[in-house]
Structure formats: C-alpha cells, structure tokens
C-alpha positions in Angstrom: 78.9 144.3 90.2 81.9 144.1 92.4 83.4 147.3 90.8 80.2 149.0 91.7 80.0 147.5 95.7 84.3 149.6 95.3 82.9 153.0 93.9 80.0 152.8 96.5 82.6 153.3 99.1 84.3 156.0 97.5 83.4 159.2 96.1 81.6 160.7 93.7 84.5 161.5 91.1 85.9 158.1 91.6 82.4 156.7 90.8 82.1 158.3 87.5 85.5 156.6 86.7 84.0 153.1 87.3 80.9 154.2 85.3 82.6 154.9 82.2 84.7 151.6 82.7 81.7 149.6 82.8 80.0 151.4 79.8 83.3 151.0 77.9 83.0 147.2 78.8 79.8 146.7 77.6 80.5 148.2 74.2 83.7 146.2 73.9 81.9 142.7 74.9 78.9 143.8 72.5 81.7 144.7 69.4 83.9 141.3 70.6 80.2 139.6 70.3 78.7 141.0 67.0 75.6 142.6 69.9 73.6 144.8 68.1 71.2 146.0 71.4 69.9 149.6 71.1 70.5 150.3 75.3 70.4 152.9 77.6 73.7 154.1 78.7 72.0 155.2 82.2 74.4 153.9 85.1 71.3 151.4 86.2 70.9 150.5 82.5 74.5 149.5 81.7 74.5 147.7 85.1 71.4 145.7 84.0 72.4 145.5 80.5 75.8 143.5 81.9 73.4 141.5 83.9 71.6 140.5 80.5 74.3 139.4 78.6 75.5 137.2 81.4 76.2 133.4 79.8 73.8 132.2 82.3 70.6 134.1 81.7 71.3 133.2 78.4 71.9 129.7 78.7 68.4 129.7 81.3 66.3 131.7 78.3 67.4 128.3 75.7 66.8 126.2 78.3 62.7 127.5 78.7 62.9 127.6 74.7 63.7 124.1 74.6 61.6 123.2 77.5 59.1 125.2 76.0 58.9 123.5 72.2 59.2 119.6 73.8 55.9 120.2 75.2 54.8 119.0 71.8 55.7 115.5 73.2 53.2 115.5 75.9 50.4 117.8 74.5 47.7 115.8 72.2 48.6 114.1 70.0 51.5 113.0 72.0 54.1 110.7 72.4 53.9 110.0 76.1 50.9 111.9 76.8 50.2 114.1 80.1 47.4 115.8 81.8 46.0 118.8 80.5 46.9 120.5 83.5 50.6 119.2 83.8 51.7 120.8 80.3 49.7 123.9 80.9 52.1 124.6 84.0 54.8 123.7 82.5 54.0 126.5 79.3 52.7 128.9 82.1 56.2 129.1 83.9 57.8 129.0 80.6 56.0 131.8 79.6 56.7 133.9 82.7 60.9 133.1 82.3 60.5 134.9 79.0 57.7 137.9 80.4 60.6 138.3 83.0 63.3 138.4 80.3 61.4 140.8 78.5 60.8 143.2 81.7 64.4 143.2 82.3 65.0 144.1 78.4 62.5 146.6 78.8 64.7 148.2 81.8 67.8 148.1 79.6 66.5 150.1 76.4 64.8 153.3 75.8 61.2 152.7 76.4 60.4 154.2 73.0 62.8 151.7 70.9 61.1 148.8 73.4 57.7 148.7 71.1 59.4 149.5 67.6 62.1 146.3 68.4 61.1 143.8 65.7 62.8 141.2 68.6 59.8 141.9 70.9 58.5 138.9 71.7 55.7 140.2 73.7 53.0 139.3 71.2 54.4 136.0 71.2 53.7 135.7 74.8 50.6 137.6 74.6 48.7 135.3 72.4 49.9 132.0 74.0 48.5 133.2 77.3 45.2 133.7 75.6 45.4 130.2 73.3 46.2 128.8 76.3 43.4 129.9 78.6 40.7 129.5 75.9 42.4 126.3 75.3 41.9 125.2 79.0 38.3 126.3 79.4 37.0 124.3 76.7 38.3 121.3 77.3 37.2 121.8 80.7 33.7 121.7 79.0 34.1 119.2 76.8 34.0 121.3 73.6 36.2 121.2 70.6 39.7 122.8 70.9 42.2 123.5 68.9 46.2 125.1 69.9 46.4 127.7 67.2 49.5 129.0 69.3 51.8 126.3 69.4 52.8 127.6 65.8 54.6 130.4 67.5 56.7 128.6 70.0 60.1 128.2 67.3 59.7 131.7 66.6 61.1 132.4 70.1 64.4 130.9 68.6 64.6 133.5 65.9 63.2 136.8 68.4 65.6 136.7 71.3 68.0 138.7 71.6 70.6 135.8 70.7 69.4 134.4 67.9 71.4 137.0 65.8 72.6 134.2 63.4 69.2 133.1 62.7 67.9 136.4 62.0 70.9 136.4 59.4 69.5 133.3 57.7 65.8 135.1 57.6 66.9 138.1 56.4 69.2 136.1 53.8 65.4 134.7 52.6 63.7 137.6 52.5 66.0 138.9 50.5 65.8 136.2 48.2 61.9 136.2 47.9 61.4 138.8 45.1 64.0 137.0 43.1 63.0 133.7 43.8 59.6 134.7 42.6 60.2 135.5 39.0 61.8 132.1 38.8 59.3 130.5 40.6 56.2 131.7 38.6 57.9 131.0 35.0 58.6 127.7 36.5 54.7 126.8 37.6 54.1 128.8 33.8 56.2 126.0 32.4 54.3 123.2 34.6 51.2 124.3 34.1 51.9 124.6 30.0 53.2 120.9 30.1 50.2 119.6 32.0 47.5 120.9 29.3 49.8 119.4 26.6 49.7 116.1 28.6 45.7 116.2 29.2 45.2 116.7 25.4 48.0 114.1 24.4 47.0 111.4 26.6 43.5 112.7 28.1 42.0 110.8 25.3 43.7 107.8 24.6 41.9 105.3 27.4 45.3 104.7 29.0 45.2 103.2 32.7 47.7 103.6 35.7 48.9 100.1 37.0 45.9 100.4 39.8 43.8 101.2 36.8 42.5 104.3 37.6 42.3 106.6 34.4 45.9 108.5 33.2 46.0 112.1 33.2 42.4 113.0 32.5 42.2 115.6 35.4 44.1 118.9 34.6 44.7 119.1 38.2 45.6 115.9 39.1 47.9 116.2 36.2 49.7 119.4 37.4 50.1 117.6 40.9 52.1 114.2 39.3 54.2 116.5 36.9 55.2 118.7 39.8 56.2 115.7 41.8 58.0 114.7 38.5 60.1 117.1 39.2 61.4 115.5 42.2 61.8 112.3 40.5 59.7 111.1 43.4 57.2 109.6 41.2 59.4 108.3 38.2 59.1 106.4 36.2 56.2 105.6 37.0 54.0 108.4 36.1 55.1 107.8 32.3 55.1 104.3 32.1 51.1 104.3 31.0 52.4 106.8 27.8 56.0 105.0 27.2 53.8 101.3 27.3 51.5 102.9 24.3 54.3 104.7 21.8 57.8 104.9 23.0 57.8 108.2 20.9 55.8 109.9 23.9 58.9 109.5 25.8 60.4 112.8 24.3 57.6 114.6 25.9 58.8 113.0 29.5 62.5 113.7 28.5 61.8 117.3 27.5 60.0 118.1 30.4 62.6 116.9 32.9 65.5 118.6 31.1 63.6 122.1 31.6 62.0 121.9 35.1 64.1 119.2 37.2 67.5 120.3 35.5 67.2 123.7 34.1 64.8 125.4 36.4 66.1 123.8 39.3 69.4 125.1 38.5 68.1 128.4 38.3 66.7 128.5 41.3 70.0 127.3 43.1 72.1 130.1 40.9 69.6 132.8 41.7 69.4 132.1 45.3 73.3 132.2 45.1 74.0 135.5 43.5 71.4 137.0 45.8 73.2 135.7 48.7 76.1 137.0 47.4 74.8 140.6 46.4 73.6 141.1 49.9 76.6 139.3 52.3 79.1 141.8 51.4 76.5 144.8 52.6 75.5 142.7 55.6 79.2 141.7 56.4 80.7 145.9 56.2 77.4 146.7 58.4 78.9 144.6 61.0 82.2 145.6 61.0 81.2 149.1 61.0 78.7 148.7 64.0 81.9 146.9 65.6 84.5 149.8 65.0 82.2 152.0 66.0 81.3 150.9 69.4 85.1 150.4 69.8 85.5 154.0 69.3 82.8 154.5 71.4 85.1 152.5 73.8 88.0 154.6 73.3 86.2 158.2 73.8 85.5 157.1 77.1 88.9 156.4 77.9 90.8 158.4 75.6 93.8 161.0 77.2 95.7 163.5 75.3 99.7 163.1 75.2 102.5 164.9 73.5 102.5 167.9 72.1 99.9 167.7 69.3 97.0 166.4 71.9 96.8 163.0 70.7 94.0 160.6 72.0 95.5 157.9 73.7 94.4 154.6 76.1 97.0 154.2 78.6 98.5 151.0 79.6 96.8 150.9 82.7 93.4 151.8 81.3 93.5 149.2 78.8 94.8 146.5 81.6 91.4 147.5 83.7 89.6 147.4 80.3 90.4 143.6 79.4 90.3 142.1 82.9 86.6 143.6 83.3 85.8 142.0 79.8 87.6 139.1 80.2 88.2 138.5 83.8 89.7 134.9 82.9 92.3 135.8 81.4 95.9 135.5 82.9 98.3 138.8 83.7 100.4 136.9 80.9 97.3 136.5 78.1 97.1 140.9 78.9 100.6 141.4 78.2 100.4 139.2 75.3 97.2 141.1 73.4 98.9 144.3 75.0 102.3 143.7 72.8 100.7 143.0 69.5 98.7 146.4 69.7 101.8 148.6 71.0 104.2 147.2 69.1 106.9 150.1 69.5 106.3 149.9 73.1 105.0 153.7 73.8 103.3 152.7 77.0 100.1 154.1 75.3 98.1 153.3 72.2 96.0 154.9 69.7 92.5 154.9 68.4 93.3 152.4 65.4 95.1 150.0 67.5 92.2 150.2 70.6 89.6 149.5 67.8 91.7 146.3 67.2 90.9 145.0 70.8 87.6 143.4 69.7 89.3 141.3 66.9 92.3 140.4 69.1 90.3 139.1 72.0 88.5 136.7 69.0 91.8 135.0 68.4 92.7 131.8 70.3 95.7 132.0 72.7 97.3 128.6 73.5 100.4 127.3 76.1 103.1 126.1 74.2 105.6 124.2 76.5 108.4 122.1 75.3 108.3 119.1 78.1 110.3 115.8 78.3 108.2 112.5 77.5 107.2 111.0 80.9 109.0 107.7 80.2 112.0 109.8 79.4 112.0 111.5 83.0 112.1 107.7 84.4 113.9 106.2 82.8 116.7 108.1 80.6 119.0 105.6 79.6 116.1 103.5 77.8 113.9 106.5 76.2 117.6 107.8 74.8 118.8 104.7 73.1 119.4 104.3 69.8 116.5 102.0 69.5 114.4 103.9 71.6 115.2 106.5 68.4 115.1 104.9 65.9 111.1 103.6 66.8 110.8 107.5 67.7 112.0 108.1 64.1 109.9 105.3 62.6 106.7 106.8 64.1 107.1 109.6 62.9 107.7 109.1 59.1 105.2 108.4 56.4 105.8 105.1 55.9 104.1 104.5 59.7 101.2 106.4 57.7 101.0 104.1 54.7 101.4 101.2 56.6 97.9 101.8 58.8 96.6 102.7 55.6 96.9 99.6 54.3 96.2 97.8 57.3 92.9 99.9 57.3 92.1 98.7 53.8 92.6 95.3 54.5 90.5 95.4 57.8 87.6 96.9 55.2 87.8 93.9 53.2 87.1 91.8 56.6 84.3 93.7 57.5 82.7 93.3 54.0 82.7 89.3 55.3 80.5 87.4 57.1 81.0 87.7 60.9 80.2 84.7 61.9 83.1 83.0 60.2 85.7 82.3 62.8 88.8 83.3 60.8 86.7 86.8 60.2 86.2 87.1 64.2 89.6 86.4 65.1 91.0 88.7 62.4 88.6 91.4 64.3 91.0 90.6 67.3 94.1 91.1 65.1 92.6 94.5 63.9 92.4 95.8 67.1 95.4 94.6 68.5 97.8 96.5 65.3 95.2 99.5 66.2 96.2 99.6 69.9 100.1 99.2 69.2 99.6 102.2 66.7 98.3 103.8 69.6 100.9 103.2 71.7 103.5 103.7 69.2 102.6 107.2 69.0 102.5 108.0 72.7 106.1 106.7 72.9 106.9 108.8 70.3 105.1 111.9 71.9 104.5 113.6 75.0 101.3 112.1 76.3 99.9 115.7 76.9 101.0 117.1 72.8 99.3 114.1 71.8 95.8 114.8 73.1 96.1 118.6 72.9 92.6 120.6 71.7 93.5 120.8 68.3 95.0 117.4 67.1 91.4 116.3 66.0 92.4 112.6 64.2 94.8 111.7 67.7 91.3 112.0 69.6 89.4 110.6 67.2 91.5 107.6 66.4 92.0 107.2 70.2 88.1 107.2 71.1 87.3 105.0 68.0 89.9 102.1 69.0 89.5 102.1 72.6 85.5 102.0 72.2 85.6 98.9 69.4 88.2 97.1 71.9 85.5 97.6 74.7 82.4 96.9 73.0 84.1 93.7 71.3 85.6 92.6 74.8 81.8 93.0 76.1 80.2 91.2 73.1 82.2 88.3 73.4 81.5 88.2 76.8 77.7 88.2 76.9 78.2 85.6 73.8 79.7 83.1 75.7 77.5 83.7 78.7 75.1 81.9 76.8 72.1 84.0 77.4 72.8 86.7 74.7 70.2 87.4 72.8 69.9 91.4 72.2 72.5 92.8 68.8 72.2 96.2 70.0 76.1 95.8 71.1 76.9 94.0 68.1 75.5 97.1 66.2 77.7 99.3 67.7 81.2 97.3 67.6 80.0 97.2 63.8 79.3 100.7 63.3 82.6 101.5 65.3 84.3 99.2 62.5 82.9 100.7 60.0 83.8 104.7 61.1 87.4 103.9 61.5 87.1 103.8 57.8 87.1 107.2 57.7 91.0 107.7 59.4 91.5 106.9 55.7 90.5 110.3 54.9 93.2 111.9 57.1 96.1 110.3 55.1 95.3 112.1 51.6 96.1 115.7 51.7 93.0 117.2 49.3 90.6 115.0 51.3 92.1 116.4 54.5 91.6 119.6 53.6 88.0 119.4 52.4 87.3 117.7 55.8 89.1 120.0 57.9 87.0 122.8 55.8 83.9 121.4 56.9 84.6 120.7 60.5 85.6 124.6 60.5 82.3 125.8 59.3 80.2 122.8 60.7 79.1 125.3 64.0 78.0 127.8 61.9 76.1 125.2 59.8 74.2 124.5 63.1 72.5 128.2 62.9 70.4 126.8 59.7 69.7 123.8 61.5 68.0 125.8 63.8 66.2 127.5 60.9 65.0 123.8 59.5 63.9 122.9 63.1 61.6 126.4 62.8 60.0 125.5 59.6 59.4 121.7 60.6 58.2 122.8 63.9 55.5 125.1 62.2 54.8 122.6 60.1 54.7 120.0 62.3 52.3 121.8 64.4 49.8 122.2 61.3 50.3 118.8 60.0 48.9 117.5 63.4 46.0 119.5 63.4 44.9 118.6 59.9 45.9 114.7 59.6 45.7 113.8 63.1 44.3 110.3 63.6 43.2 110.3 59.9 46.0 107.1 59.6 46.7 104.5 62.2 49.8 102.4 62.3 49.5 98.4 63.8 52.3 96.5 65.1 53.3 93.8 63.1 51.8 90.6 65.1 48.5 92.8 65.3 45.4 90.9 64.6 43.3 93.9 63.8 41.5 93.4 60.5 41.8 97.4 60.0 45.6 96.9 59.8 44.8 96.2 55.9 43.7 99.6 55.4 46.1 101.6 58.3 42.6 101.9 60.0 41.1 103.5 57.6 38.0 102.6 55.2 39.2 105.3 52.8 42.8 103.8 52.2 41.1 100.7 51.2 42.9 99.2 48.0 45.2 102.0 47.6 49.1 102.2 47.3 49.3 103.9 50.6 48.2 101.2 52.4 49.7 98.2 50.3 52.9 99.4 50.8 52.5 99.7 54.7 53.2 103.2 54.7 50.5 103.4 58.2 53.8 104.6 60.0 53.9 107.6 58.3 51.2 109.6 59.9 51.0 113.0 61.9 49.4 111.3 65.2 52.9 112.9 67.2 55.4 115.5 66.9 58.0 112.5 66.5 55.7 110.9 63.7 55.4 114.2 62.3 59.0 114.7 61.8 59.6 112.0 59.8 56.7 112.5 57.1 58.2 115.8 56.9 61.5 114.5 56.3 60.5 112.2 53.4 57.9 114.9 52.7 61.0 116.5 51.0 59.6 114.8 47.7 56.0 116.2 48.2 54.8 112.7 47.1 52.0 111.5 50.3 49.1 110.6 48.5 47.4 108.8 51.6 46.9 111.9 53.0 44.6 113.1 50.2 42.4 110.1 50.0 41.8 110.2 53.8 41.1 114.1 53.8 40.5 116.3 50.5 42.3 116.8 47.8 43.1 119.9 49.2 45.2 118.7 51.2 48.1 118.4 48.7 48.6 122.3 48.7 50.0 121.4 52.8 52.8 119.4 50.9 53.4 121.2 48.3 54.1 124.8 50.0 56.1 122.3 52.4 58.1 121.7 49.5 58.5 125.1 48.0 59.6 126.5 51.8 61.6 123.7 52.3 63.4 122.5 49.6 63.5 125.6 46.7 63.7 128.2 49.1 65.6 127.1 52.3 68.0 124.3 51.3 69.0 126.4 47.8 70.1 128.7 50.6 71.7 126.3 52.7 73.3 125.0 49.4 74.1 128.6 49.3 75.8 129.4 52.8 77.5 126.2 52.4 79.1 127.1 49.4 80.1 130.9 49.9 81.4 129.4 53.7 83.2 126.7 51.9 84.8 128.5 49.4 85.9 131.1 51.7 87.6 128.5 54.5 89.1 126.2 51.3 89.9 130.0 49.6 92.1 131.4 52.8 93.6 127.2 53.6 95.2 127.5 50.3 96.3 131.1 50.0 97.4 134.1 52.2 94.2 135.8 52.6 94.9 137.6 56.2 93.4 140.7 58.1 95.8 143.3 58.7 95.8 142.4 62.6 96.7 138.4 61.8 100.1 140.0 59.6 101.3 141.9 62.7 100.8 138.7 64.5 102.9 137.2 61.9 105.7 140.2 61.9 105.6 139.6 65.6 106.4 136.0 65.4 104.0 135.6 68.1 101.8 133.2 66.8 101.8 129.0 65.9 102.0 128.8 62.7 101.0 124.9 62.0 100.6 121.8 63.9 101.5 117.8 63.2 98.5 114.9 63.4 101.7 113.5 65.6 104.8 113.9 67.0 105.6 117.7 68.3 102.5 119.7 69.0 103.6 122.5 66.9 105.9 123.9 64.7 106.3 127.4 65.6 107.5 130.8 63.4 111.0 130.9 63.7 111.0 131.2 68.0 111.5 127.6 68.6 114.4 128.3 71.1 111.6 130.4 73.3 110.2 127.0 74.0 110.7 127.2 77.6 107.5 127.2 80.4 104.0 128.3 79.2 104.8 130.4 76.0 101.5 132.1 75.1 101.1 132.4 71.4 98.0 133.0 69.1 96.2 130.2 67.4 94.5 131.3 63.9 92.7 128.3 63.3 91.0 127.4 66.5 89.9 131.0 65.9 88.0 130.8 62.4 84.6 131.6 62.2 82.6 132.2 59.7 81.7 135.5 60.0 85.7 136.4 60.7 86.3 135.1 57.8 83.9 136.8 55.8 85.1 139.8 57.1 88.4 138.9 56.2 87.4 139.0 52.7 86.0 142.1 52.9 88.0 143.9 54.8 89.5 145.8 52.5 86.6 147.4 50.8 85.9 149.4 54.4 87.4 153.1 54.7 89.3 154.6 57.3 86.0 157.0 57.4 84.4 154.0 59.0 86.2 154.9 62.2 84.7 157.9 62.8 82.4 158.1 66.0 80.7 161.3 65.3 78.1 159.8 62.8 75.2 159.7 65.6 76.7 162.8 68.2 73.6 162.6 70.2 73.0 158.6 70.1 76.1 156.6 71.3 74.5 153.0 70.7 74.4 151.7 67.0 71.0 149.9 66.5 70.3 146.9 64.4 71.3 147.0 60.9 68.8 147.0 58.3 69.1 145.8 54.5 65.9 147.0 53.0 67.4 149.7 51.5 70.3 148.0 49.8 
C-alpha cells in the first residue's frame, strides 16, 4: 500500500513500474505459499488480492469459523445454554464476516470463475440465513423446529480459501472411494454370507444370550453383532452362547475373524495406501509446476536482456526490491544471504532457473550463529578457566553425564511405581528433583545460557519446563499439605503426571528412538490438517446425533435419589445392559456429550440407542463407523506412513533438492546441532564464527509437502518451466485430479 501512496506522487511510467512489482509479489508469496487463487491481475485486483492474503484477515476469517462452530455449546441441546436471540446474533455477524470475505474475493477474481469456484461458500451462507430465520420464527410461535443447517458450519473449514491442506485430505478420499468400494462390498458379501450360515447353524438350537434373550434367530440382528465382531467390540461375548454348546462351533468364530477383522481389514488399509500413493506423486508435480510457473510469471515481469545473446535477466537491484516487498522482515543481511546462494559466480544478475529458485529459498530457515563467551566466564575469568572449571565442562559434556541421568531416571521410575505416602518415597521425590536441578545447572555452566535454550534444542526446553514445573508444584503441594486444610488432589495430579512425563527424557538418550521421535514431531503440524478433517466429520455427526437421540437418555449424578436413575430415565432401557452398566453418560443431550459417544462410537457397539429409538437407528452408527474408521483413519494410517517414511527416509540418507546441495557446496548452511554444549556444529566455516553469521537451517525447514517434493523432484522436466502454456491467462488455477 505504501508503494502505491510513492507511485501516486509520481508519474505515470514510474507507476507502471510499482505495478508490475506488486503483481510479481503476489505471484511469488502465492508460489512461496502453495496459493492456488485464479485472480485478476487488474491494478485494483492485485491491490486487493494483497489485502486478502494478509495474515490478519486470515487469522479474523478462523476466528468467525471457530466462533461460528462453538455456538453448538449454547444452541439447544447445550452445555451452558443461551437465549434464542443471543446465539442468533452471534451466527448473524458471523455470517456477515464471511458474506464480507466473499465480496472482497469476489473483487479479486474474474467474475465468471467467481460462481464456477468449487471454494464458494456462498450457498453455505445462503442456506444458514434461511435455517436460521425459519428457525427463529417458529420458535417464536411455539412450533417444532429443527437446525438442519448447523451440518454445514465445519464445511467452512474445508471451503475457504486457506484450507488448501484440507482439501488435499478430501480429495485424497475421493480418490479412494471407487477403490474402497470394491473392497467394501466383497467385504459386507462375506458378512452377509457368514450371518445366514450363523442363523441356520444356531437359529435352531434354542440357545440364549446371558440376558436370555434368543441367539441369532434374526438375520438382521445377526449381520449387526457379526459386523461389530469385527471390531472385537462385542467379543467374546457374542460366541460364548455357541462355544458353551459344542466347542467345535468355535472354528466358525475363528474363521470368520481371520477373513473380515484380519484379512479384509488389511485390505482396506493396503488399498487405501496404494491409492494414496498412485495419486500423491500427480498431486505433488501439479504443485510444483503451478509454483515454477508463477515464478516465471515473476520473472517476465522483471526480466532485462544482457550480453550479447539477449539473455533474460533479474538484476540485483530488482530482485533486492522483490524480496523486501515479499518479505519486508527480513534483514539487508538475510537478502545478501538468499542473494549469494542464487548468483553464485557473482554476475550481479541472475537467470530464469535461479529466480524460479526464490520460492524454495525463502521456505528455508535462516538462523544467527554467534560464537559468544559464557556469562560467568566474562565475570569472572580466572574461575570459568580453571582446570576444574574444565574438567566439569568436559564431564558435562560426555556420555557418561548421559548414562548417568539415565539411570538416575530409571531409578526415580521405580519410586514412582511406590506408594506416595511412604515417607522414604516422598523424601526420595525431594532427592529426584534436587539431582534434576543440578543436571540443569550443570549444563548451563557448561553452555552459554542463550545456545542452551536456542529454538531448536527441543529436549534442553523440555527437560527445563518439566523439572522446574515438578519442583514448583511439589513446593506448593507440600505447602497446602501442611496448612492443614488441603483437601483438593488436583495439584497432586499434576506433580504426578509431571513425574511420570519425565519418563520420556529416556527416549532422547537412545539414538533409533530419537529418531522416530524427532520424525514425528517433524510431521506432527502437518498431522494437525487431518485433525481438522476428524473434527469435520464429528462435527456433522455430532450435529445429527443430537437431533436424533436428544433427550432419549438421561444421565443422574451419583448421590441422586431419582428412581429413573435405574433406567438412565428411560422406561425403555429398563433391564437392559445399557443401563446396568451405567452407561446414562453416554448420551447426545450436548455437543460435548456428543463427542465422546462418537469417540467410543469408533467400535459401532451403542445398543441403548436402539432400544430407546428404532432399530433403525444402528445404520447412524454404523455409516459413522465406515466414514470414520475404514475410510478416514485407513487414510490417516496412510498419510502417516508415506509422511513417516519420507522424514525417517531423507534422516538416514542424502535425499536433497538440487537447491539444498548448493547450499551445501556453499558451506553456507548448519549442518547439525548438539542436545548440549555448542549450539552447532557448522560445515567446515567454524573460524567465520564471529557476530551474527546468517546460515540456513534445513531442518527447522521440513515440511511435509517440501519433502514430498523432494522425492519427486526429479521426475519434473525442464519443460515445466516454460510460461507460455496459458499466453493469454497468466494465473494458474486450481489443480484438478479427475483426470488422472
């Protein structure tokens, strides 16, 4: 905007110059960003389209989303409930942040790609306005009323522009549907063969369940336990009738848990795999091609000829305007930095291979290295420097230090195994935490104070946190306990749990286990975009659960007096398993409730739900169940192994892009880092260890999606660069699989 309020007071030539700038900005940002946005490159548009992609309207659009979908807590059946008018305004000016979020994407694309955008949330908007006023006006009549459109709140999560990741993981299911399919239907084949051969074997024999109802002499009711079977959520009980009357009917049980739990099961995982697989690689080259191709996009803008063949070129100075108006953070040093891994030879001018880099390069983490004195060691010289003051250095830093706390860690599990209240347990507690504090300390002798909690030592912050928050919350609990009016545990929970988690330090000390750790913690924010997906479906079907089984089961505290608490408040549930084993908890009366049936849901097995309502009802739990668990988690499962392998693949081998090797030629980047001691070891420039060296980081870098692109990065041509694939269209729009 600035730039804009400069060209204003200038002329016309020199405006034209900022306008290109800022178009060549936006398609950087959107390439550095993975944006897909089919804009307008109109002066106003690209002006508006900056404004759009700003972190704060962003951040404000999640902040109405979530705002939006916790209105489940207050609406009916709710968990602190509110007037009808009090959640309506709240959804009203929700729905009016989005309206105006759609307006201004409306300004930024053509109008005509506006209403064929499959991201349009407008009907989404559309129909909760109308839900919402039909909604109002009967209650305000005292007629029946049900919210049809609170079904369509999560699916704001998946159509905004942002939610690129979760698209990914739809997209990753549809494409898995067709496959899934064939498996599924041999697999209900297989059930529904099992279950005729169970009504005919057993139908006949007079056997009773252990309530005494009749065993398996409804075909349906017999497809519904063996499918449940398969979750071993119902064994053994469901063949203990048959296995009590011949133990030879046992092979029928056997037989048909090896082929649908274990086999089929198996095949749904392995087809939902190589599906994943077969599409990823597609899906990953789309992206980088859509990248490289608004980078060249970038270039044309900027491009000047030099020398005598005419070659394209992005001057020094060009590029230097480029990356402060995409990154305006960054420091003169962090420009000369990026600038001297892409012209290496030091022309003063770079080509269009090395300017499509940019996008990759501004990706990588750039860290200070500085090689400062210990604190102690400014002070006081003499002491720091003495040959015990180095030999405890030296100590520190050796793996004996390590084995030592290992055992000491091992020991303390044993103590926390025992009984609390013995008093040679609690003082040990005391010794525990004093050995943990001196390891604490030992280490910040041996290491500047400021290596020793950099960003990236992960176990140094943990251990700290961990130790310093058990030595408070012990100090505390010991206090209140000999104030004699100490009653509550909920501290004593927590200096237990704390106990308990420093267990884990143990994990840091064996080198495979740190690296399967380390793996996870890597791809554990990219987990978080399938998180969103299971808060989608559970949403939904949250939001249907509540309408069908609301109020249908009541839950009593347990000093209640009520006489309905036998029965969870509910004639129907009289005598049944439901309500004898005090399952009334588990009920769909709140979104909170709901959660938590859905959770254990997992399993399919709620049979309270059918006595209270229909049978019916069991087809809720058991497309919950297909959705859930054979469809979303076997692609989870999937994610999390491709991700995994990938991450564990490039930790143990030297899978690198081309751009991270000139890094490496360059000696420009940090090649490793120590749990303690020095903050880093560098590539061979340790003498360049003077004030604020800026160096890339790789792994504070690694996503997911780089790394996947990593892996396929050599299967893309050096045709993909070419820019002259839409001559007339200069955006790249959204890329679609359906023809793959």
């Amino acid at each position: 905007v600035s730039t804009y309020q400069c060209a204003a007071k200038s002329k016309h030539p020199n405006r034209k110059y900022v306008q290109k700038f800022d178009l060549a900005t936006v398609y950087v940002s959107d390439a550095q960003y993975n944006r897909n946005i089919f804009f307008d490159t109109s002066p106003q548009a690209v002006r508006l389209y900056l404004l759009y992609n700003h972190w704060f309207m962003q951040m404000l659009v999640y902040v109405f989303i979530i705002i939006n979908l916790a209105l489940a807590l207050f609406e009916d059946p709710a968990v602190v409930p509110l007037p009808i008018w009090a959640t309506s305004t709240i959804e009203i000016i929700c729905l009016s942040a989005f309206t105006v979020r759609m307006v201004h994407y409306a300004k930024v694309i053509p109008r005509d790609k506006f209403w064929k955008d499959p991201k349009n949330i407008c009907i989404i908007v559309i129909l909760s306005f109308i839900d919402l006023t039909i909604y109002g006006a009967l209650k305000a009549t005292g007629y029946f009323a049900i919210r049809w459109s609170r079904v369509l709140r999560p699916l704001l999560l998946v159509n905004v522009t942002e939610g690129r990741q979760l698209r990914r993981a739809f997209r990753s299911i549809r494409n898995a549907l067709p496959q899934i399919s064939y498996v599924f239907f041999l697999f209900m084949f297989s059930v529904l063969v099992f279950s005729l051969m169970a009504l005919k074997l057993f139908g006949k024999r007079g056997l009773l369940t252990i309530d005494g109802s009749p065993y398996f002499t409804n075909y349906l009711d017999i497809v519904f336990d063996l499918y449940v079977l398969v979750t071993t959520a119902n064994s053994p009980d469901v063949m203990m009738p048959a296995y009590n009357y011949s133990v030879f009917f046992t092979v029928f049980f056997i037989l048909y848990i090896v082929i649908n739990t274990y086999t089929f099961m198996s095949f749904f995982l392995a087809v939902v795999y190589n599906n994943y697989k077969k599409y990823l690689k597609e899906e990953v080259r789309q992206l980088v091609k859509a990248r490289r191709f608004k980078m060249c996009r970038a270039f044309s803008l900027l491009q000047e000829t030099r020398g005598e063949g005419g070659e394209p070129v992005v001057t020094q100075a060009k590029w230097n305007h480029l990356v402060k108006l995409v990154k305006p953070n960054i420091s003169i040093a962090h420009r000369e930095l990026l600038w001297s891994v892409l012209d290496d030879q030091n022309k003063g001018h770079i080509g269009k291979i090395a300017f499509v880099q940019l996008a990759d390069l501004l990706s990588i983490q750039v860290i200070t290295v500085k090689s400062q004195p210990h604190p102690i060691q400014i002070c006081f010289p003499s002491v720091y420097n003495s040959s015990v003051s180095r030999f405890i250095r030296y100590m520190v830093r050796t793996r004996v230090f390590v084995y030592v706390y290992d055992l000491i860690i091992l020991v303390n599990a044993v103590f926390i195994g025992l009984d609390e209240e013995n008093p040679v347990v609690s003082n040990a507690e005391w010794g525990f935490l004093a050995l943990y504090m001196l390891e604490i300390i030992l280490k910040l002798y041996a290491t500047e104070p400021r290596a020793f909690f950099a960003r990236h030592h992960f176990w140094n912050w943990f251990d700290t946190i961990i130790i310093v928050s058990a030595l408070f919350g012990t100090i505390i609990n010991s206090a209140l306990k000999h104030s004699g009016g100490y009653t509550s545990r909920q501290i004593l929970d927590i200096v237990f749990i704390l106990r308990v988690v420093r267990l884990i330090r143990l994990v840091d000390s064996i080198k495979r286990f740190r690296a399967i750790i380390n793996t996870l913690i890597k791809i554990g924010p990219t987990i978080l975009t399938f998180g969103q997906l299971i808060v989608v479906v559970y949403y939904i079907f949250a939001m249907v659960g509540m309408e069908l089984f609301k109020g249908k089961v009541q839950f009593f505290e347990p000093n209640s007096t009520s006489p309905d608490q036998e029965y969870c408040g509910n004639p129907l549930l009289k005598g049944t398993t439901f309500a004898k084993l005090n399952y009334c908890k588990n009920n769909f009366n709140n979104v909170v409730s709901s959660f938590i049936v859905l959770l254990e849901l997992t399993v399919v097995n709620q049979c309270g739900f059918t006595a209270v309502t229909h049978v019916s009802a069991r087809i809720f739990f058991v497309l919950f169940h297909i959705v859930v668990v054979i469809i979303i988690i076997n692609i989870f499962v999937a994610f999390i192994l491709e991700a995994f392998l990938v991450e564990y693949t490039f930790d143990k081998s030297d899978l690198q892009t081309s751009l991270e090797k000139k890094i490496e030629e360059l000696e420009l980047n940090v090649q490793q880092y120590v749990p303690f001691g020095p903050p880093i070891k560098l590539f061979s420039i340790a003498s360049f260890l003077i004030k604020g060296l800026l160096l890339f980081y790789f792994p504070g870098s690694r996503t997911v999606d780089g790394l996947l692109q990593r892996m396929f990065e050599t299967d893309l041509r050096h045709e993909d660069f070419n820019e002259e694939e839409e001559p007339e269209n200069i955006n790249f729009s959204n890329p679609v699989f359906d023809s793959v």
